[in-house]
ChimeraX commands (.cxc) that place a marker at each C-alpha (Angstrom):
marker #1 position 123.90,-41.05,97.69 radius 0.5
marker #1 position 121.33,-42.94,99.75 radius 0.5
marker #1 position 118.28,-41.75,101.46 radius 0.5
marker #1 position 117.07,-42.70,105.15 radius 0.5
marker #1 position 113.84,-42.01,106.86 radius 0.5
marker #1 position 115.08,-40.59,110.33 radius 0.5
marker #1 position 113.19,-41.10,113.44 radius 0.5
marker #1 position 113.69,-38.88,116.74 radius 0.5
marker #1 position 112.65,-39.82,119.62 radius 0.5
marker #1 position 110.07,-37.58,119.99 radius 0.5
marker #1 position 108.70,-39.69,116.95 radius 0.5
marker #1 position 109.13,-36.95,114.38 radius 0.5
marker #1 position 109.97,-38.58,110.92 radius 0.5
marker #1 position 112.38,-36.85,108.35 radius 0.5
marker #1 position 114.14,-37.27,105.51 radius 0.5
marker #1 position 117.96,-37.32,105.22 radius 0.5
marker #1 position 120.65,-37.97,102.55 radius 0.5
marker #1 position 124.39,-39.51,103.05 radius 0.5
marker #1 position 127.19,-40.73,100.56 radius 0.5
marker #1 position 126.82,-44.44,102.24 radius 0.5
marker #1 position 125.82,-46.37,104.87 radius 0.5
marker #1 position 128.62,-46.06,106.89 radius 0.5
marker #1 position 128.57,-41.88,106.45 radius 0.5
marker #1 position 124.90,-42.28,108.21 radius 0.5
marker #1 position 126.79,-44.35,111.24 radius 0.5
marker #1 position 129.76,-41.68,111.74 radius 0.5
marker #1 position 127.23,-38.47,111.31 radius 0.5
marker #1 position 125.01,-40.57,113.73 radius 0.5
marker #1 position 127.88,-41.28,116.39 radius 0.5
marker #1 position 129.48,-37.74,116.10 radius 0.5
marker #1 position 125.69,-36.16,117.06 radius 0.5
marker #1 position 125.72,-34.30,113.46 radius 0.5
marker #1 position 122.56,-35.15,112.75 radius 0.5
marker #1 position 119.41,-33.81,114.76 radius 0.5
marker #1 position 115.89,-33.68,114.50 radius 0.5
marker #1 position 114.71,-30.41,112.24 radius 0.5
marker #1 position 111.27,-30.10,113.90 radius 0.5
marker #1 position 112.62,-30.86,117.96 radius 0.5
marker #1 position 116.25,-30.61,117.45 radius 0.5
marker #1 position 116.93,-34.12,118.96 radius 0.5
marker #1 position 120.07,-35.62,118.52 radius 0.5
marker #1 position 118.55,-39.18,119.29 radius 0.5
marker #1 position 117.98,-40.26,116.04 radius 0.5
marker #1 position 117.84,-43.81,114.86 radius 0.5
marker #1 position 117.01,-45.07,111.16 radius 0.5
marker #1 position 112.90,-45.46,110.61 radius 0.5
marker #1 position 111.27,-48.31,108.85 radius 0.5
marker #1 position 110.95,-47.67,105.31 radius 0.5
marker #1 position 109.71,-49.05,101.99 radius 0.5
marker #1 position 112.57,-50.38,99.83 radius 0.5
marker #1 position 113.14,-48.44,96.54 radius 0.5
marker #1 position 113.20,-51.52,94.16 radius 0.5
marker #1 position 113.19,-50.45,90.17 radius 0.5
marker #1 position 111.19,-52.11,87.43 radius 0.5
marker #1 position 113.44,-54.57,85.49 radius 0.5
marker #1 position 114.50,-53.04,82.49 radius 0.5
marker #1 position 111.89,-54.64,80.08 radius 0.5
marker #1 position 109.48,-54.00,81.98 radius 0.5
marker #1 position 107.36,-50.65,82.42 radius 0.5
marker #1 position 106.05,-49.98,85.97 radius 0.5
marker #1 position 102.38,-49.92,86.74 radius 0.5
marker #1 position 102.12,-46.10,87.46 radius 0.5
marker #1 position 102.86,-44.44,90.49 radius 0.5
marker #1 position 102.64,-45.45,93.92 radius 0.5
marker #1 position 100.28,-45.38,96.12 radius 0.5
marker #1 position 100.56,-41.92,98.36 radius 0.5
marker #1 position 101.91,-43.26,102.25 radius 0.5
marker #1 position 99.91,-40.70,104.93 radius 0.5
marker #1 position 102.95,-38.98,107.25 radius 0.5
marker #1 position 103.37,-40.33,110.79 radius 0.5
marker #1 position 103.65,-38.36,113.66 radius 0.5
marker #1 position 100.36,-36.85,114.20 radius 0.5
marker #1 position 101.21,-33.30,114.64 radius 0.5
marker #1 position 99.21,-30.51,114.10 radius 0.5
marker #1 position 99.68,-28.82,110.84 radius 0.5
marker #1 position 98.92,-25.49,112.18 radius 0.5
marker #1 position 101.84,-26.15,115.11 radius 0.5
marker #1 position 103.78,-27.00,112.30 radius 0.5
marker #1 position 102.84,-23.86,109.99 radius 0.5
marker #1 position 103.52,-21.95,113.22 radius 0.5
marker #1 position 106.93,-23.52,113.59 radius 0.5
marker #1 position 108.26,-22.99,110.07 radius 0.5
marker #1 position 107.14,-19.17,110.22 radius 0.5
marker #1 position 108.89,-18.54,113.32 radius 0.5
marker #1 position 112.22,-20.10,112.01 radius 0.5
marker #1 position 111.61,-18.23,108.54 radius 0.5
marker #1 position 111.37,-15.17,110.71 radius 0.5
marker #1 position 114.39,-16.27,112.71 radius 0.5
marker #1 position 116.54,-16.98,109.85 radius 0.5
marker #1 position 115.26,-13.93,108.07 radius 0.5
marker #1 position 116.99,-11.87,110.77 radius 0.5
marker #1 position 120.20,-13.50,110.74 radius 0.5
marker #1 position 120.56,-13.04,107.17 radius 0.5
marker #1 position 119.88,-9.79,107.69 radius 0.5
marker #1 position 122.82,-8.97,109.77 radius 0.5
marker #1 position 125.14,-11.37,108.32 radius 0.5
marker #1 position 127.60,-10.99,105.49 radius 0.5
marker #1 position 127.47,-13.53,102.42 radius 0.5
marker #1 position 130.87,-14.34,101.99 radius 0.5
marker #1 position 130.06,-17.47,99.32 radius 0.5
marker #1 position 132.57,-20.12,98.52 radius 0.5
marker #1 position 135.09,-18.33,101.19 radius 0.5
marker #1 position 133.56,-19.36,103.93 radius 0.5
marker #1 position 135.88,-22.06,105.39 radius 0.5
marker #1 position 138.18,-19.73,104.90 radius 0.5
marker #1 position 136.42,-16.57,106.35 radius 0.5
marker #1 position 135.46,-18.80,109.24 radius 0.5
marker #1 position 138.63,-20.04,110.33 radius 0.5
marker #1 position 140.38,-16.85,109.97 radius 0.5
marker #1 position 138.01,-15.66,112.82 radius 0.5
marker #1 position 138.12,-18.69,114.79 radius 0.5
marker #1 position 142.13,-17.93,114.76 radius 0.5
marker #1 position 141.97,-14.29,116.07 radius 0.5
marker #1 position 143.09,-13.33,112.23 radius 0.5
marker #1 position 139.89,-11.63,111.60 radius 0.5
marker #1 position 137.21,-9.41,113.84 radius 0.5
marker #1 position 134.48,-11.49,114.77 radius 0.5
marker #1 position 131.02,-11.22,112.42 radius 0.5
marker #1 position 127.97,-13.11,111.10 radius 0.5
marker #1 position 128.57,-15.20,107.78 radius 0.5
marker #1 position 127.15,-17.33,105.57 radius 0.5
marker #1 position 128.10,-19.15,102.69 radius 0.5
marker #1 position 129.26,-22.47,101.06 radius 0.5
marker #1 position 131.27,-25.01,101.47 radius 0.5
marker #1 position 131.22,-28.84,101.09 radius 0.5
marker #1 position 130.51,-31.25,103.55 radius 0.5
marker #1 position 134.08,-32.05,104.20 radius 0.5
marker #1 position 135.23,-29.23,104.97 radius 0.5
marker #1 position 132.73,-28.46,107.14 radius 0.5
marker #1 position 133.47,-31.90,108.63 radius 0.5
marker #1 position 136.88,-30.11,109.02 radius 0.5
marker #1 position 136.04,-26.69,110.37 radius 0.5
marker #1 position 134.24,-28.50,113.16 radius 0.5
marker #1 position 136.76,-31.12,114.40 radius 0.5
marker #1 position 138.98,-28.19,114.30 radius 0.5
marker #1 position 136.54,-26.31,116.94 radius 0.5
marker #1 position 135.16,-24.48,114.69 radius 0.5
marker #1 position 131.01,-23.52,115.30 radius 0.5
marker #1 position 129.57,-23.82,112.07 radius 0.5
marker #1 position 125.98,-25.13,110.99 radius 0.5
marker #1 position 123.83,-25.53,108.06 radius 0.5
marker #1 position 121.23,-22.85,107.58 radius 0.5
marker #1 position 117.54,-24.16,108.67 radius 0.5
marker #1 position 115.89,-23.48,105.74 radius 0.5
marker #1 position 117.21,-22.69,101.97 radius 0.5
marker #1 position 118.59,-19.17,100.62 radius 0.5
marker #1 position 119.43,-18.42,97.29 radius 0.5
marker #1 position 122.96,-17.54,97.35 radius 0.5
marker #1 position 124.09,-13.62,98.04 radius 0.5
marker #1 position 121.28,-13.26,100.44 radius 0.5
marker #1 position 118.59,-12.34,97.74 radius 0.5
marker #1 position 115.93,-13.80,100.15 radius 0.5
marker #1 position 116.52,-11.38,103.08 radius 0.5
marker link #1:1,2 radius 0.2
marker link #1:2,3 radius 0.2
marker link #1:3,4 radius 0.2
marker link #1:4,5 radius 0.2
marker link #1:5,6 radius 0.2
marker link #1:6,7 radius 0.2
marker link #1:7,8 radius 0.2
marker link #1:8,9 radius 0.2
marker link #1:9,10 radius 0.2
marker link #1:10,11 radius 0.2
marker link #1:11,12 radius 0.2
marker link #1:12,13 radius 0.2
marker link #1:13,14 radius 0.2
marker link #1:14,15 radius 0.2
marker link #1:15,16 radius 0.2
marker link #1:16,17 radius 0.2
marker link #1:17,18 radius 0.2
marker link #1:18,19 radius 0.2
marker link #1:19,20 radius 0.2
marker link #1:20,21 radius 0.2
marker link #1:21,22 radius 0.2
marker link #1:22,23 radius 0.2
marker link #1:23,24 radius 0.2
marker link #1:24,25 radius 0.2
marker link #1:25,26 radius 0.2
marker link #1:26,27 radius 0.2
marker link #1:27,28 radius 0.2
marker link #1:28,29 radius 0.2
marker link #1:29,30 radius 0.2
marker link #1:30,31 radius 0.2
marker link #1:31,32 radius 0.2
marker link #1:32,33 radius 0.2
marker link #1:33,34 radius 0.2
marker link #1:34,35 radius 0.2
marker link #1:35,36 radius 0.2
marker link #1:36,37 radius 0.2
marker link #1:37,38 radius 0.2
marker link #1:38,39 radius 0.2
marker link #1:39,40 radius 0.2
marker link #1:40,41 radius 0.2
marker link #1:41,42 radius 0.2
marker link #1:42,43 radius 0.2
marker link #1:43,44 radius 0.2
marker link #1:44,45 radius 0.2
marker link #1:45,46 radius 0.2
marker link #1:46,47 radius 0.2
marker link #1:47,48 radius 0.2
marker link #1:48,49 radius 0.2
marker link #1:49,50 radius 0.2
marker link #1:50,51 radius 0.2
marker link #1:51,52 radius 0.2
marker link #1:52,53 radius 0.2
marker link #1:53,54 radius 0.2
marker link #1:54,55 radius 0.2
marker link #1:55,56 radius 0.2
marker link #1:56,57 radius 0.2
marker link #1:57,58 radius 0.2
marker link #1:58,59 radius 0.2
marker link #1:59,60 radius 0.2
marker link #1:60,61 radius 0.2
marker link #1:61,62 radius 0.2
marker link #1:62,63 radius 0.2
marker link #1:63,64 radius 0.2
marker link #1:64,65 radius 0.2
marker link #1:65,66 radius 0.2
marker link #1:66,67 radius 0.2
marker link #1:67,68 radius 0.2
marker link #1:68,69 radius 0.2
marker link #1:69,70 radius 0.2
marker link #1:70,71 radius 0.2
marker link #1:71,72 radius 0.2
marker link #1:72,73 radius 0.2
marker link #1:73,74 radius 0.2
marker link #1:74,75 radius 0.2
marker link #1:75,76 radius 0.2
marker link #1:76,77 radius 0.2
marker link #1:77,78 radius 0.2
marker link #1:78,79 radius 0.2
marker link #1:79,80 radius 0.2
marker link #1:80,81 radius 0.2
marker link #1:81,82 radius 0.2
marker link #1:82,83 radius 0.2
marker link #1:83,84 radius 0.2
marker link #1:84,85 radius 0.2
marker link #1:85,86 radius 0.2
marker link #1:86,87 radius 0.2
marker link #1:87,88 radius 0.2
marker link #1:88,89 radius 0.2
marker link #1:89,90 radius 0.2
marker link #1:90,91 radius 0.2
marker link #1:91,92 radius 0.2
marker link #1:92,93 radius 0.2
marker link #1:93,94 radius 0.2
marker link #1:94,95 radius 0.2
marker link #1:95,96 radius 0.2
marker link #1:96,97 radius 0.2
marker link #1:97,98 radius 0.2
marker link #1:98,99 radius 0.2
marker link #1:99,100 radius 0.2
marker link #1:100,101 radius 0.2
marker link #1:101,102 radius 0.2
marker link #1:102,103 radius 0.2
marker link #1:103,104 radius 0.2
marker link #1:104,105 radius 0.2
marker link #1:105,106 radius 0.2
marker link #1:106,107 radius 0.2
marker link #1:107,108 radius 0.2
marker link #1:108,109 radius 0.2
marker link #1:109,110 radius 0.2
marker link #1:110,111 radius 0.2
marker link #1:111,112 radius 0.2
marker link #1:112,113 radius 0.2
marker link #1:113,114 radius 0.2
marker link #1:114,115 radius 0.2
marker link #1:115,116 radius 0.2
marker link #1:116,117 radius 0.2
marker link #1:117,118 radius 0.2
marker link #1:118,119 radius 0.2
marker link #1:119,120 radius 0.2
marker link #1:120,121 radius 0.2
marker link #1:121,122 radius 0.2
marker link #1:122,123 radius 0.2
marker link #1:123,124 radius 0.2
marker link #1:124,125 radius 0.2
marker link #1:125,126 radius 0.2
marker link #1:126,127 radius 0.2
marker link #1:127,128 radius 0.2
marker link #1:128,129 radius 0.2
marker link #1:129,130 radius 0.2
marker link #1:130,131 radius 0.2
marker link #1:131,132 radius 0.2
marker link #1:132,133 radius 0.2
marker link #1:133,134 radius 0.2
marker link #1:134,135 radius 0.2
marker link #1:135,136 radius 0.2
marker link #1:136,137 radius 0.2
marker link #1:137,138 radius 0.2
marker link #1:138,139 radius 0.2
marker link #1:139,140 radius 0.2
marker link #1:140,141 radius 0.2
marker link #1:141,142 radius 0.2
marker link #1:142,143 radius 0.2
marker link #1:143,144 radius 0.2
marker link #1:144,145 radius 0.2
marker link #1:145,146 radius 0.2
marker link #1:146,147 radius 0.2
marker link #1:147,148 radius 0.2
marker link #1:148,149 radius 0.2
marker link #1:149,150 radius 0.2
marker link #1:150,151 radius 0.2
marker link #1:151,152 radius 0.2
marker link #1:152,153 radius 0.2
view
């Protein structure tokens, strides 16, 4: 795995995670990945401080020095923000069924007319997901962690 700072271009800084290089480029391209503050989809690679490790017979000096966050926003705004997509969340899960590692499945079947439509959330990994979606499939990741079966509802 590799890490990337992300920059939107409403100059909102996050972090992200991909399997390689090349995974960030194809996410990037396909608009998969999007700004969690905004929601933009212009996203483009921030500068960032190379992780380098201590050589292995050597100890490192301590820790770092802290780096402030960029972007200038207000923290209330931002409090504000997270509350009213807890909230938001908090109300799906509330009317949405936990269907766990049969998601894919669950979410195909209604795609295909083989099930009634309903709310669902669940797991799966990130290629299937990859799949469900090239197969016109409307899926997304949840905003903000659950623990699994809905036990934060």
């Amino acid at each position: 795995m590799i890490v990337f700072d992300i920059r939107c271009s409403s100059a909102h800084v996050f972090e992200a995670w991909f399997g390689s290089t090349e995974d960030w480029e194809d996410q990037r391209r396909r608009k998969l990945v999007s700004c969690p503050v905004c929601g933009s989809g212009e996203v483009e690679k921030a500068v960032m401080a190379p992780a380098v490790a201590a050589k292995g017979n050597r100890r490192a000096d301590g820790r770092a020095a802290p780096v402030p966050m960029s972007g200038g926003e207000d923290p209330e705004q931002s409090k504000k923000m997270l509350a009213a997509l807890a909230k938001a969340q908090g109300a799906f899960l509330k009317n949405a069924d936990y269907v766990g590692s049969r998601f894919a499945d669950e979410a195909r079947a209604m795609h295909l007319g083989e099930q009634d439509h309903r709310q669902i959330y669940g797991e799966t990994s990130p290629d299937e997901a990859r799949s469900l979606l090239e197969d016109g499939v409307p899926v997304m990741p949840l905003p903000l962690p659950v623990r699994p079966g809905g036990s934060d509802a």
